[in-house]
Every structure is written in structure tokens, then in C-alpha cells.
C-alpha positions in Angstrom: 118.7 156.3 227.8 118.5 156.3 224.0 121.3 158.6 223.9 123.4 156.2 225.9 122.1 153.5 223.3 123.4 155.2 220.7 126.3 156.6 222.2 127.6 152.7 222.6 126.5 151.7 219.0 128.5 153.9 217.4 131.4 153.6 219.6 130.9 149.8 218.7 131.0 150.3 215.4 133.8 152.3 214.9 135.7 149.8 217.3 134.6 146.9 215.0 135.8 148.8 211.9 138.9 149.5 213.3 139.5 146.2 214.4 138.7 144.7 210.7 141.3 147.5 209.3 144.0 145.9 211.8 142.8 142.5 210.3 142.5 143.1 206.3 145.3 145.6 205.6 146.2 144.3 202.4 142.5 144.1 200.9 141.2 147.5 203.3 144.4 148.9 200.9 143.0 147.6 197.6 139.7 148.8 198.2 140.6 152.3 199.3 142.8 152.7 196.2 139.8 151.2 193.7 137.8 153.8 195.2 140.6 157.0 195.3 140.7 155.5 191.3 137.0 155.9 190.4 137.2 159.5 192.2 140.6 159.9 190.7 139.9 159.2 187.1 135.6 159.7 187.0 133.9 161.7 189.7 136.0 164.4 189.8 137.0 165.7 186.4 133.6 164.7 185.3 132.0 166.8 188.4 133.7 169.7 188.4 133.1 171.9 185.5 129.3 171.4 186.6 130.0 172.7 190.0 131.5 175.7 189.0 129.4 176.3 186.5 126.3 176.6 189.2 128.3 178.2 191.5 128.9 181.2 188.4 124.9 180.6 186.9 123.3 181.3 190.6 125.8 184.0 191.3 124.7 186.2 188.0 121.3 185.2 188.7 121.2 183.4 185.4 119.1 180.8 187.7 116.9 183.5 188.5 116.3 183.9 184.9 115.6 180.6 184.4 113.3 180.5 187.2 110.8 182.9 186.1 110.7 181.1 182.3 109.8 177.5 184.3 107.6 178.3 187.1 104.4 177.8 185.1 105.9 174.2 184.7 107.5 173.6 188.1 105.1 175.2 190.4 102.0 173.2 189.4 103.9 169.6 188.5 106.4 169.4 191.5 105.0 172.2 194.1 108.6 173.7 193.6 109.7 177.6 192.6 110.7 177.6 189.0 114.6 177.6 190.2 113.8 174.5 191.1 114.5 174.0 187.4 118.1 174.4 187.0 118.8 171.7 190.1 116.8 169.5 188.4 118.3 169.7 184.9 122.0 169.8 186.5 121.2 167.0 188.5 120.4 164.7 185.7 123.1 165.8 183.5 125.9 166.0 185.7 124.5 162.9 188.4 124.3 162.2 191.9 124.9 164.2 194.2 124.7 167.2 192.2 120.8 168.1 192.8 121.9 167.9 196.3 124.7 170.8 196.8 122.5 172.8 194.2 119.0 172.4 195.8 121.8 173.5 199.0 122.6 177.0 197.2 119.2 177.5 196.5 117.7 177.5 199.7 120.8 179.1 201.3 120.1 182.0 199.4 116.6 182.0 200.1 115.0 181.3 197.2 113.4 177.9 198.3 111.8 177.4 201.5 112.7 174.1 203.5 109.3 172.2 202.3 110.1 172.9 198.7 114.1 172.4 199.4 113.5 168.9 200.8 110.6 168.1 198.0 113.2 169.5 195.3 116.0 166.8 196.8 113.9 164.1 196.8 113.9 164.0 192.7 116.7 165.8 191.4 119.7 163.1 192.6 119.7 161.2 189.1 122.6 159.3 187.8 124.0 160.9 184.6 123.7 159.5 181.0 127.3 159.7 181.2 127.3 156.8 183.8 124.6 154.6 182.4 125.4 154.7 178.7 128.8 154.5 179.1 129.8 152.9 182.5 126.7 150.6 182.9 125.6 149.4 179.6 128.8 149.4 177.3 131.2 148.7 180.0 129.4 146.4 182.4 127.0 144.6 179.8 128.6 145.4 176.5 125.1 146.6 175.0 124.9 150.6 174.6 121.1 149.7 173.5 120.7 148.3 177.3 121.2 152.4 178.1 118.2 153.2 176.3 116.0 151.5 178.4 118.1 152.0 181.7 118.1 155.7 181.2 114.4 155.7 180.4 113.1 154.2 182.9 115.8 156.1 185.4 114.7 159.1 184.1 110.7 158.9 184.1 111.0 157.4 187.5 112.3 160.3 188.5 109.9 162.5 187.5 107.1 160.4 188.9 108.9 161.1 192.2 108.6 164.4 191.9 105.1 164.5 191.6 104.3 162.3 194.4 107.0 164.8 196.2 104.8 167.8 195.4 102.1 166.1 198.3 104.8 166.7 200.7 104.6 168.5 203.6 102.0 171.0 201.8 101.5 172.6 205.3 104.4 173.9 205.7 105.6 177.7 204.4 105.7 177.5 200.7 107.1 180.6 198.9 104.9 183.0 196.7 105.1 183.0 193.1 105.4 186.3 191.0 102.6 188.0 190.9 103.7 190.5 187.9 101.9 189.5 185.6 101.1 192.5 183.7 104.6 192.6 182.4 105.7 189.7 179.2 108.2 187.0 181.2 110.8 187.5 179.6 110.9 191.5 181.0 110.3 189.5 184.5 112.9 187.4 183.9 115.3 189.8 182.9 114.3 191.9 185.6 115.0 188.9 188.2 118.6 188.3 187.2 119.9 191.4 187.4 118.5 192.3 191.2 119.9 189.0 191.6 123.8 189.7 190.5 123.2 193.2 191.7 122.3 192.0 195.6 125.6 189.9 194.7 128.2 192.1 195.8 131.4 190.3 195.3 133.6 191.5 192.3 134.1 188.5 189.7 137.4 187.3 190.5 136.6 186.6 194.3 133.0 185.0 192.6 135.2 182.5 190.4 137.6 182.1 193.3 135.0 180.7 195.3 133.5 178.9 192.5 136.4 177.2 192.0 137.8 176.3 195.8 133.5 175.8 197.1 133.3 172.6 194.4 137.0 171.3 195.3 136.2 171.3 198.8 132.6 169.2 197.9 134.5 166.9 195.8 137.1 166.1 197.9 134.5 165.4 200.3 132.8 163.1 198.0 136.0 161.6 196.9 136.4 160.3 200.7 132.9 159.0 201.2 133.5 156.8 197.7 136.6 155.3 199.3 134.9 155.0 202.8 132.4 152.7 201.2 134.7 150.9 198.9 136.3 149.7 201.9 133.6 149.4 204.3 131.8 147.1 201.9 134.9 145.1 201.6 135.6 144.6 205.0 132.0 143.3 205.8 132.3 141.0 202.7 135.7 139.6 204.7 134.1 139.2 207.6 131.1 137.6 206.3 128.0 139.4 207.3 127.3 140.6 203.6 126.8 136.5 202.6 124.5 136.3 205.8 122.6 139.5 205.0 122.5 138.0 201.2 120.6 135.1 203.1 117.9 137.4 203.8 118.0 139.0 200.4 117.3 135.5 198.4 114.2 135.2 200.6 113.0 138.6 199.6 114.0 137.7 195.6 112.4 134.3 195.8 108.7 136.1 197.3 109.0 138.4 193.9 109.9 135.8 191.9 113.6 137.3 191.3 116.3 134.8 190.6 118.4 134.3 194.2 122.0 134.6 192.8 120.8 138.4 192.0 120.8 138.7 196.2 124.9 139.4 196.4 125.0 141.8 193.8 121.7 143.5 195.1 123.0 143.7 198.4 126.7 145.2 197.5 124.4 147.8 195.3 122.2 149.1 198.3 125.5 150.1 199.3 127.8 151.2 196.1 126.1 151.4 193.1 129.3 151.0 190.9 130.5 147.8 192.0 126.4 146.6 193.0 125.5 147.2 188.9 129.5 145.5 187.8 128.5 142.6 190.0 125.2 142.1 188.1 126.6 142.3 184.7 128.9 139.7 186.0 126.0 137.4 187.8 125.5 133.9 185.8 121.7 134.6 185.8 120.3 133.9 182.3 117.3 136.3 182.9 118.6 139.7 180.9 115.4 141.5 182.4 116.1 140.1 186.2 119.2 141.7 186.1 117.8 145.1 184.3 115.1 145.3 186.9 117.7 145.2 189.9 120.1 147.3 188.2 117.2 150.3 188.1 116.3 149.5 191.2 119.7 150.2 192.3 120.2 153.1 190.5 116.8 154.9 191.8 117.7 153.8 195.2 121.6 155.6 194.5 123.1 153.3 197.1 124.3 154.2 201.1 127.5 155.8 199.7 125.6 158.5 197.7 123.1 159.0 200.7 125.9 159.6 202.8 127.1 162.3 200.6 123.5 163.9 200.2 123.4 163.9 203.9 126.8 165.6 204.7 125.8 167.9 201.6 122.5 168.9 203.3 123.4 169.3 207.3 124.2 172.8 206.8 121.1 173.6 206.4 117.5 173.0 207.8 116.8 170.5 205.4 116.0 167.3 206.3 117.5 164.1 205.3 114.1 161.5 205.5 112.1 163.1 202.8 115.1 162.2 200.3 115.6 158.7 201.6 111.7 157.9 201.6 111.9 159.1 197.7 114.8 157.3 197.0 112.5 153.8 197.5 110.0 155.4 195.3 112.3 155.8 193.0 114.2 152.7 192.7 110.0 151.0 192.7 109.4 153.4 190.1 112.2 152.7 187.8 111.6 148.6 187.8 108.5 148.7 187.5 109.0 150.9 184.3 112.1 148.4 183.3 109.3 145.7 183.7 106.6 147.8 181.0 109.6 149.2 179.0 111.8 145.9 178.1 110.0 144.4 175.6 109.0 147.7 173.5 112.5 149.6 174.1 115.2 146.2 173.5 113.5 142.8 172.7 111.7 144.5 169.9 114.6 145.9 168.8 113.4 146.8 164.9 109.9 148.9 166.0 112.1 151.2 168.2 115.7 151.1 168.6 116.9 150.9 165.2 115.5 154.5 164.7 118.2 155.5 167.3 120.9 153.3 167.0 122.5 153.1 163.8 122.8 149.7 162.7 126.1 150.1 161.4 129.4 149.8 163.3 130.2 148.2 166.9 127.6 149.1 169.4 130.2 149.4 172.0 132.3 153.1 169.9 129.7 155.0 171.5 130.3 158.5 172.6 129.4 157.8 176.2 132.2 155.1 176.1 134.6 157.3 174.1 133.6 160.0 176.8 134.6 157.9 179.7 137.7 156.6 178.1 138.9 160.6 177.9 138.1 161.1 181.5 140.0 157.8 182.5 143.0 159.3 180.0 142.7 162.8 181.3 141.0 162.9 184.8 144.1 162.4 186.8 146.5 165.8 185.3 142.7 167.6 185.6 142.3 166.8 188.9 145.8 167.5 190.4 145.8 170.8 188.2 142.4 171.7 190.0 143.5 170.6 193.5 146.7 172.9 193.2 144.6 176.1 192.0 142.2 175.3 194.7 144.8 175.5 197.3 146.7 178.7 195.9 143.0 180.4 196.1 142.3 179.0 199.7 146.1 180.2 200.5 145.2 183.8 199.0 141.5 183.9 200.6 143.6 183.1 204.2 146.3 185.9 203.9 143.3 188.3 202.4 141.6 187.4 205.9 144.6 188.4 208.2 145.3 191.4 206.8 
């Protein structure tokens, strides 16, 4: 019975989308092609050199390396191998869902068990400074200062889920740690990396080859679940069940004391973070640290589009998706209540603790997170069509290597 159930809701609800596409064309269009632009232009020139990167740092076992040096951090703070490390550090810098596809390579190559691949999920999906400094605070509020106390309070939050993480599913099949310790880490370390290329058997240009074609084929992905939501969220805005569920959301904001005309832009967030976080820098609310505390949250919480992703990422494998959607709550609780403690200190006392990192001089707008996304919006298209076509040669080559 509860297969038929579902069986008839989604039929439903790929009947009712396809009836509101027949409906909107025009603004279905406009949304796909606002989406296919932030992929276009953003996500994937800004994504890609990461992925191959990791795909070329695990494959030389430079992660292994890196693995040995952290584990007396990582093991006791998050309950995770040291490898854990690098996914964490790639996920911050590079953003969502990098931690994801990394965390994947990890435990497909058996170097994280499931308990510590779904614990090392849960906190390693961050946005990237790139995205808060210079998408959120310079271009939605015009205040790269704002950045310092978004990314803070992202950031910490984030680590904070990690130790709560480490309680997880502490039953389960954890993996040993080392137990050479008679020899100096760095011998260890060394030691680690080169079993780890050497069990590698692949010659280096089939290694970049894959790099290369393994991190088109997740962006592309990606790149369709950004303009999947960009429309879906349209359409139910057209339709009017986002004002109704909006209803629901001023209650919430009214119990917590939250100005109501936050409830649009909080909702539209829970589902895209992009156009959630443009929403609220666009809000009439006068309350600067209303609208900080929602953006956080909606950060921490990285929206259904980016769980979406995460979950397509991750059903390869035995990991499962629940761990990383419980910690995305966390997070998004963490990281406002941190934006509550963290707003007076970091930006309304501007002269005890900002001006020590922020020059004073010149407009706080030429920073290089905005001058960084300006060269991705300039450049991303020709990087992204030159990628896509040496992605397909490779895939081409790969296929007539195969029928031979």
C-alpha cells in the first residue's frame, strides 16, 4: 500500500509540473535560462579546476599524505579518518556540493567506512567565500564587511556540526587508525602516498583523462538540478502555493519574533539559496540583523536544490542521505544563532574589529571576491564550452579505446 501511495504522488507531481510548463512557457523559459546563466557563467568555471584537482590529489595519494599529518586532529574532533581533512578543506573553499562528490571518492576507495562517510557529509557541504564575500555581501547588500560576519558564523557553524556529527552512529564499523607509531609522521605519511599511487594502476594520461571528463559529467549534472529548481520555484510562485506556504512561514517568524515580510524570501531560500539570499537583500525590512540571521540560516540549511545534488551525488554508494539533511538544520540553527552573538562585535562595532581587516580606504565594494566574480562572469562561458568540448573528445576516445 505505501508503494502504491507513492507510486500515485509522484505520478501526480510530475503531471502537475508538466501541466504548469504547458501553462507558463514564457516564464518556465526565463527561469531555465537564469539558471543555465548562473551555471553558465559561476558554478562551472568556478567548480571545475577544484574537481579535477581532487580527482589528480586522491589519485597520487597526496590525500593519503595528508591524511596521516591530520588524523590526530580529525579523529578525536569529528570521529573521522584524517582524509577526512582534504573534503573538508575543498569543501569550504570550493562550496557546496564539493564535500559531497569528495567524501564520494573517499569511501569508494575504501578509505572511509559508511558511518564516518555519512558523518564527514554532514559538515563538509559549505558555501565558498567566493559566494558570500562576493555574491552575497558586495552584490546582494553592497557591504563586503557584511561577509565577515556571514562567513564567520557559516564557517564555525560548521564545525560545531561536525562535532555533534562525531556522536553519530558510533556503533557502527569505524576504521582503525595507524598504529605505526614508532616511525616520525612524516616517514608515515610518505610511506602512505606512495602505496597509494602505486595500488593506482592507471598511467597519467588516462588519470587526467578521467579527471577531466568524471567532473564535467558532475557538473553538468549540477548544472541541470540549478535549472530544475530555478524553474520549479517559479512555477509554484505562478501558481500560488509559495504565497500560501509563505502564510505558514509569517506564523513561524512572528513566534521568534522575526519580521513577517522575511517569510517570501525565507521560503524561496529553503529552496535556492541564490535567489532566497537576492530576495532578502531586496526585502523592505529595516532590521539589518533580521535579514543576516535568515540569510545564515539559509546558507547552513544550503537549500532543496543543493540537497538534491548531494543526494544524486551520494546514491552510488551506501551512504545515506538523512544524516546530511538532519545536519543541514543544525547547521543553519548554528550559524544564526552565531549571527545573533557575532553582529554586534564583528559589524556594528565596526572600529574594535573590522577596521583591522578592512582598510578604510577606497570603495568597500573593489573587493577581490567581487573582482573574482566579475572574471568568472567575463570568462566562464569560453571556459566552460572549451571544457565541455575536451570532455567529449576524451569520452569519444575512452569509447573507441573500449571497442577495440
Amino acid at each position: 500500500m505505501k508503494q502504491i501511495i507513492q507510486t500515485l504522488l509522484l505520478a501526480s507531481m510530475t503531471i502537475f509540473f508538466a501541466l504548469c510548463l504547458i501553462l507558463f512557457p514564457e516564464q518556465a523559459l526565463k527561469a531555465s535560462v537564469r539558471g543555465l546563466e548562473i551555471w553558465w557563467e559561476i558554478v562551472f568555471p568556478s567548480l571545475l579546476p577544484f574537481f579535477i584537482t581532487a580527482e589528480l590529489l586522491i589519485a597520487f595519494g597526496i590525500v593519503s599524505f595528508l591524511g596521516v599529518l591530520f588524523e590526530p586532529i580529525m579523529r578525536p574532533v569529528f570521529n573521522v579518518p584524517g582524509v577526512g581533512s582534504f573534503a573538508w578543506i575543498m569543501g569550504m573553499a570550493s562550496g557546496y556540493p564539493s564535500g559531497a562528490k569528495m567524501s564520494v571518492q573517499l569511501r569508494e576507495r575504501e578509505q572511509l567506512t559508511q558511518a564516518e562517510a555519512e558523518r564527514l557529509v554532514s559538515f563538509t557541504n559549505a558555501s565558498s567565500p567566493l559566494f558570500i564575500f562576493g555574491a552575497v555581501a558586495v552584490g546582494f547588500f553592497n557591504d563586503a564587511k557584511l561577509g565577515i560576519l556571514i562567513a564567520l558564523s557559516h564557517y564555525i557553524g560548521n564545525a560545531f556540526v561536525g562535532v555533534c556529527m562525531r556522536f553519530y552512529a558510533r556503533d557502527m564499523k569505524q576504521s582503525k587508525p595507524d598504529d605505526t607509531q614508532k616511525q616520525s609522521m612524516l616517514i608515515r605519511a610518505f610511506k602512505k602516498m606512495h602505496t597509494s599511487r602505486m595500488n593506482d594502476l592507471r598511467p597519467f594520461g588516462e588519470i587526467l583523462g578521467d579527471a577531466v571528463v568524471n567532473s564535467v559529467k558532475t557538473l553538468v549534472m549540477i548544472g541541470g538540478f540549478i535549472m530544475l529548481f530555478s524553474v520549479f520555484t517559479t512555477l509554484l510562485y505562478l501558481v500560488g502555493i509559495t504565497p500560501f506556504i509563505a502564510l505558514f512561514m509569517q506564523n513561524i517568524l512572528s513566534l521568534l519574533f522575526m519580521p513577517v515580510e522575511l517569510a517570501l524570501p525565507l521560503l524561496s531560500g529553503l529552496f535556492e539559496v541564490t535567489m532566497g539570499a537576492q530576495l532578502i537583500s531586496e526585502s523592505t525590512v529595516d532590521s539589518l540583523l533580521a535579514q543576516m540571521i535568515v540569510v545564515s540560516f539559509i546558507l547552513g540549511f544550503n537549500g532543496f536544490s543543493i540537497q538534491a545534488q548531494v543526494a544524486s551525488i551520494i546514491a552510488k554508494t551506501d551512504i545515506r542521505f538523512a544524516p546530511y539533511f538532519f545536519a543541514r538544520i543544525l547547521h543553519g540553527l548554528f550559524a544564526s544563532l552565531l549571527t545573533i552573538l557575532l553582529f554586534n562585535p564583528l559589524y556594528v562595532n565596526k572600529q574594535s574589529f573590522l577596521h583591522t581587516i578592512v582598510p578604510a580606504s577606497g570603495r568597500p565594494g573593489q573587493s577581490f571576491s567581487e573582482s573574482m566574480l566579475h572574471t568568472f562572469q567575463q570568462i566562464g562561458p569560453l571556459l566552460t564550452i572549451t571544457c565541455l568540448a575536451v570532455a567529449l573528445i576524451l569520452m569519444y576516445r575512452n569509447v573507441q579505446r573500449s571497442d577495440r
